[in-house]
C-alpha positions in Angstrom: 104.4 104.2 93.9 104.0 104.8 97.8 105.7 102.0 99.8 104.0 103.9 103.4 101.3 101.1 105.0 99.4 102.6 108.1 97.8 100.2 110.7 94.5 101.7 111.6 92.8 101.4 115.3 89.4 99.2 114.7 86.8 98.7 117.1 87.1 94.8 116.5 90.4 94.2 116.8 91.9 90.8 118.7 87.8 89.9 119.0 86.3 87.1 116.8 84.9 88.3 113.6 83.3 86.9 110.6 83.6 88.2 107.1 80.7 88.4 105.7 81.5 88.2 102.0 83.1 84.5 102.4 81.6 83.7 105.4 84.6 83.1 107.0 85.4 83.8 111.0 88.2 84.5 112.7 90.3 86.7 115.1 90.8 90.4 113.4 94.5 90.4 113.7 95.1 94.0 112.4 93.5 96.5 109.9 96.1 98.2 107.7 95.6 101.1 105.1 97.4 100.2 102.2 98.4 100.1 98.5 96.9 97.4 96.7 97.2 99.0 93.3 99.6 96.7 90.8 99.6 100.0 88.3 101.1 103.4 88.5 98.2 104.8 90.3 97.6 104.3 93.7 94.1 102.3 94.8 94.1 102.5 98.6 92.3 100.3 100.4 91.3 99.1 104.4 92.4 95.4 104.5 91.4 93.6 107.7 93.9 90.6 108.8 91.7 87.3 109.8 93.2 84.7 111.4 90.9 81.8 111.0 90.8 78.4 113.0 94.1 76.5 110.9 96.1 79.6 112.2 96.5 80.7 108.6 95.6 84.6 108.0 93.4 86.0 105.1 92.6 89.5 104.1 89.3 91.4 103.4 88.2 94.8 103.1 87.6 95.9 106.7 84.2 97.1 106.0 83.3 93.6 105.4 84.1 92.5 109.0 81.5 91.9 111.2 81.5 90.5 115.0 81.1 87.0 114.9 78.6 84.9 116.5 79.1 83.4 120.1 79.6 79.8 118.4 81.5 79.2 115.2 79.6 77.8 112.5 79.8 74.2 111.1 79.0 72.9 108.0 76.4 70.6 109.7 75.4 70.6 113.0 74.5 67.8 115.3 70.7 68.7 115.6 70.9 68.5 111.4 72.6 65.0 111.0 69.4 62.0 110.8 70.7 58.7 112.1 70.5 55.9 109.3 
């Protein structure tokens, strides 16, 4: 099995982003080619490094990246909250 990961130029990169299959948003740290096969055969894929708000990074497949909206979303917004 191939060891070789290539970091591949993206048009998002170092912008905010939001992943569309979790919904998650972030900065797109990097998008590397690589091998995520566990087997013999090689699977290569596009994964796209997020790093969200906490600072922590998380990984999708780059064609689920997206640019993100001006504001980050909330789970509830102040114009949703009702006053008791």
């Amino acid at each position: 099995m191939s060891e070789c990961y290539e970091y591949v130029p993206h048009r998002l990169l170092h912008q905010r982003v939001r992943d569309i299959a979790s919904g998650a948003e972030g900065v797109l740290m990097a998008v590397i080619n690589e091998n995520v096969s566990d087997t013999g055969i090689e699977r290569w894929l596009e994964l796209a490094y997020i790093r969200g708000a906490s600072g922590r990074e998380f990984t999708t497949a780059a064609t689920n990246v997206e640019p993100a909206p001006d504001h980050p979303r909330t789970a509830v917004s102040r114009r949703d909250q009702r006053s008791a």
